[in-house]
BATIKE-771148 format. One record per residue (C-alpha): x, y, z. Coordinates in pm, whole numbers, padded with zeros to 5 digits, always signed. Layout:
<recs>
XYZ ...
</recs>
This chain:
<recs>
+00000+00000+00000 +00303+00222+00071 +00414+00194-00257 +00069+00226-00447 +00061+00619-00238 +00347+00692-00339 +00280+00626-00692 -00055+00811-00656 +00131+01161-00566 +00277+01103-00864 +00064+01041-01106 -00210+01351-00964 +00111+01608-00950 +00267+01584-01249 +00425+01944-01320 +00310+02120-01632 +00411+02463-01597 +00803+02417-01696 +00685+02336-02014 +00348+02506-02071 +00431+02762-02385 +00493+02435-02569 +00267+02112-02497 +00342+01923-02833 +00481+01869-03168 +00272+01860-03483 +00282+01486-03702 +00378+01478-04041 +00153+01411-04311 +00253+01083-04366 +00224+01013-03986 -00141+01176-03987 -00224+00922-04252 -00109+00614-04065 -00249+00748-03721 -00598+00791-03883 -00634+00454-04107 -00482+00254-03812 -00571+00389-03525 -00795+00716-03455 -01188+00740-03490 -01419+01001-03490 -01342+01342-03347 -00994+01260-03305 -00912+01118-03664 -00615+01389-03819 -00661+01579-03478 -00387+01444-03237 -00033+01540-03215 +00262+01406-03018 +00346+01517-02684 +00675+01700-02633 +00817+01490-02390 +00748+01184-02549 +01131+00959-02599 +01308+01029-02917 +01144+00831-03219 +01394+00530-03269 +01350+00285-03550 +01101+00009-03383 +00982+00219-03120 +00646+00238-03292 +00487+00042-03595 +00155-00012-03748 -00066-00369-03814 -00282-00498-04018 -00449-00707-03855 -00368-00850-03479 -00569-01150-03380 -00635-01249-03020 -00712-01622-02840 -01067-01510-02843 -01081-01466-03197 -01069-01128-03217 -00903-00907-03474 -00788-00569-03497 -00542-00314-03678 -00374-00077-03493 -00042+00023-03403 +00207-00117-03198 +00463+00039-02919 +00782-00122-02785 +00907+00055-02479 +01236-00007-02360 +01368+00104-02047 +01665+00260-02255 +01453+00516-02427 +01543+00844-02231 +01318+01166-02322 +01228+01506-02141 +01437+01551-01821 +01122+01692-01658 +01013+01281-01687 +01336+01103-01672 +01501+01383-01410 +01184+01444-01270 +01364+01463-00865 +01695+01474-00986 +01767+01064-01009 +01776+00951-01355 +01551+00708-01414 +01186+00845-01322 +00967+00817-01608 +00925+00786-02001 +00642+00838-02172 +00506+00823-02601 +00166+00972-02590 -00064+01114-02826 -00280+01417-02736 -00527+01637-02832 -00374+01987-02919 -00516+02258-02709 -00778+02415-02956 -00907+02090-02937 -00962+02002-02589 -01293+01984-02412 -01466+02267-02269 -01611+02296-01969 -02011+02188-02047 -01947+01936-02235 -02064+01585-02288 -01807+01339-02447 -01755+00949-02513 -01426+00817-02577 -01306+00506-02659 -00971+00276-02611 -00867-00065-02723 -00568-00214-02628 -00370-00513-02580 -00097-00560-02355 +00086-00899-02368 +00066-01093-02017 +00439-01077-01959 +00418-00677-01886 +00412-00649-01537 +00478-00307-01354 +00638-00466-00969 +00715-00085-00802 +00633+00092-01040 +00340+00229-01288 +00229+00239-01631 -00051+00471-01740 -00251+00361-02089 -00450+00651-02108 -00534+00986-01919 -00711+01316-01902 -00542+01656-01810 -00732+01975-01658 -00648+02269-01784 -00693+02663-01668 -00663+02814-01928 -00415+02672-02108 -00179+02538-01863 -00224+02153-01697 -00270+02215-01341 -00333+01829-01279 -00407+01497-01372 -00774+01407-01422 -00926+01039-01441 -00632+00821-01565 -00675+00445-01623 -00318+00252-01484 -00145-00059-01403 +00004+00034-01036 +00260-00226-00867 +00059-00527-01146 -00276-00387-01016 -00537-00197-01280 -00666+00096-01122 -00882+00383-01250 -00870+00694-01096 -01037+01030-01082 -01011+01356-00880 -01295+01503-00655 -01377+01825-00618 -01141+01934-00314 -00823+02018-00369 -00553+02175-00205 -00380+02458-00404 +00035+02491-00409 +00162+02827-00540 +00551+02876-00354 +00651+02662-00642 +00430+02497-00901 +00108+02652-00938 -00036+02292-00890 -00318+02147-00717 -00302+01868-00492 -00688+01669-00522 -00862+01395-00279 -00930+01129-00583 -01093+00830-00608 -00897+00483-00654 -01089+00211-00809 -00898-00115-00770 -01040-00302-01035 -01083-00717-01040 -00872-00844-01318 -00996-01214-01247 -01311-01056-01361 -01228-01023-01703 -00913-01080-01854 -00712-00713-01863 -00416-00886-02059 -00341-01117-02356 -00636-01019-02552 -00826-00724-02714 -00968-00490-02440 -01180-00217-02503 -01261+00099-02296 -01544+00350-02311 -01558+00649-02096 -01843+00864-02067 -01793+01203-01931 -02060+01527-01901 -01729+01790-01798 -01937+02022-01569 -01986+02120-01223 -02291+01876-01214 -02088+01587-01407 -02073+01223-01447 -01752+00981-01550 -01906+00628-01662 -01644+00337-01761 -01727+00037-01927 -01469-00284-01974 -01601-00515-02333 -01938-00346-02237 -01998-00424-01869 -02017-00126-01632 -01758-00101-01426 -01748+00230-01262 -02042+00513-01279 -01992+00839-01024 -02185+01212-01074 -02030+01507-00953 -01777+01799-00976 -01577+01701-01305 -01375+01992-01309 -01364+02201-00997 -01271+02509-01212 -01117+02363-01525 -01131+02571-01841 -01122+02267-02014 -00940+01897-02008 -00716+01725-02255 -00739+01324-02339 -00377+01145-02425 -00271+00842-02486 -00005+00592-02503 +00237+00413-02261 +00372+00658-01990 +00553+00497-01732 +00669+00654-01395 +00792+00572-01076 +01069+00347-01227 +01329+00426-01007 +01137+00292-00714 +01219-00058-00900 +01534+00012-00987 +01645+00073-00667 +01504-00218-00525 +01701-00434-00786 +01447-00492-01036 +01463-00502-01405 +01219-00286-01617 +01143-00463-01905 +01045-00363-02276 +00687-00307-02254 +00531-00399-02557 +00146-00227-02590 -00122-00201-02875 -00390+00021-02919 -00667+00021-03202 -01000+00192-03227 -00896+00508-03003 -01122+00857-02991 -01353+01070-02920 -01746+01199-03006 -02049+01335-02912 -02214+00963-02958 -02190+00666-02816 -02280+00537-03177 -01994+00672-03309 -01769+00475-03143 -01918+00133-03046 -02193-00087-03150 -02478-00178-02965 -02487+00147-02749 -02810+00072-02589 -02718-00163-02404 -02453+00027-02304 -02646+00301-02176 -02918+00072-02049 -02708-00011-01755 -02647+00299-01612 -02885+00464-01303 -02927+00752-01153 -02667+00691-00879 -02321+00602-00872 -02223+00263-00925 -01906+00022-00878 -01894-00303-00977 -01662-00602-01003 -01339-00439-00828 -01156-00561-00541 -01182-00201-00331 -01224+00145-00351 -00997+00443-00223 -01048+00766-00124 -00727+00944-00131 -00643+01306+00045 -00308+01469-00102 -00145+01742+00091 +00220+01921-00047 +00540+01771+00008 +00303+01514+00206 +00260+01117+00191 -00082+01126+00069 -00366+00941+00314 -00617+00700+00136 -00887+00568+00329 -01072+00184+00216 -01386+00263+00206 -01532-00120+00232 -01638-00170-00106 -01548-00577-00186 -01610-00742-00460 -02001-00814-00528 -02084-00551-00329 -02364-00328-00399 -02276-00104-00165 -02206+00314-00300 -01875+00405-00262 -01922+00765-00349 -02097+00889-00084 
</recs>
């Protein structure tokens, strides 16, 4: 548990402001192309750029597919990322306290004039497929997140969807926060940790495929579905001031140094994602969306995880999370 906090203060207080007067680089028109046959749908087809500290673009870091069939059956294209511990990029990730080591990261994002305002409604989709030999002991990997933004500088995380110490977690920020301004103009948020029950459904070594639904208002709601079974459904405060929140994706480890230094090797982590973006519809990013929708109530829900968190984060602080009894088949609310 010591090492999952840790790793939570991380992941919520990411500093944006050393590099907020440049969040990205544009793709070329032959890597538009690929990005949009391959991999983007919908609102985010020919809209996404690369983030500017992703690691330097080796040969094989990255490559497209035709056609990638799992044990279920199930085929996709997409593209494919290798990740290698040796892949050093921004010093704000791999210097991030001075050790080398930290954090890598090859993410796609929306640019800023395409971000979400506050008000809006939004689906979003992600499939991946992440072999069964990645495994993240001390350490995390994040395969998709959400930045707020005031104005146009990331103040902090927002819901992110991880693999924590070989444990899937989604998390998302309340409404209180704590705000830092001797340094970083950051804030520090209580969040929500939803330990999620891989036994469930299988999280590796097949197609998996994510759809968040998100109203980004004061009177909000954040809905995730796994292969279209309701997994997490909360209303409230989505943006507790945002101007507006940016959705990225890609592998973006952190926290690596932790395993390091306890002697462990970080491995090439070898990811795929297919069918990734974002609409106004669910119908324009999955089939079958009534059933989808048919699921959710009028209250929050959590089902099929192994416990849920509440987390308070103070400054320069070991953050405290509190259990807050949800087990697995319970029906219980968390979010209260």
């Amino acid at each position: 548990m010591k090492k999952f906090l840790s790793i939570l203060i991380t992941l919520l207080l990411i500093s944006s402001i050393s590099y907020a007067n440049k969040w990205h680089t544009k793709m070329k028109k032959k890597e538009k192309k690929d990005f949009a046959h391959y991999v983007l749908k919908a609102q985010s087809d020919n809209k996404m750029v690369f983030n500017l500290r992703n690691v330097p673009n080796r040969p094989g870091l990255y490559k497209f597919f035709d056609n990638l069939e799992d044990h279920m059956g199930v085929a996709e294209k997409g593209i494919e990322f290798n990740l290698s511990y040796s892949d050093i990029g921004h010093k704000g990730d791999w210097n991030r306290w001075g050790k080398p080591g930290h954090a890598q990261r090859f993410q796609i994002m929306e640019p800023y004039k395409e971000t979400t305002k506050n008000g809006k409604t939004k689906w979003y989709r992600v499939g991946y497929y992440l072999s069964k030999d990645v495994y993240t002991p001390k350490h995390n990997l994040s395969l998709f997140d959400f930045k707020m933004l005031y104005g146009k500088g990331e103040k902090t995380v927002g819901p992110s969807f991880n693999i924590s110490n070989n444990n899937f977690i989604w998390i998302f920020n309340t409404p209180n926060y704590i705000e830092k301004n001797d340094v970083d103009d950051l804030y520090y948020f209580d969040a929500y940790v939803v330990h999620l029950d891989h036994h469930y459904t299988d999280l590796r070594g097949k197609w998996v495929n994510i759809l968040v639904n998100a109203k980004w208002a004061k009177d909000g709601f954040l809905h995730l579905w796994i292969d279209g079974k309701l997994r997490s459904s909360y209303f409230g405060d989505m943006m507790a001031g945002a101007s507006s929140v940016r959705f990225k994706f890609g592998p973006y480890r952190n926290h690596m140094d932790d395993a390091t230094d306890a002697g462990l090797k970080i491995n090439d982590a070898v990811i795929r994602y297919s069918n990734v973006g974002k609409a106004d519809s669910c119908d324009a990013l999955w089939s079958g969306c009534d059933e989808i929708v048919g699921q959710l109530k009028k209250i929050p829900q959590v089902h099929e995880a192994v416990s849920v968190s509440l987390c308070k984060q103070f400054p320069n602080k070991p953050a405290q999370c509190n259990n807050l009894g949800y087990k697995k088949n319970n029906t219980k609310n968390p979010f209260k």
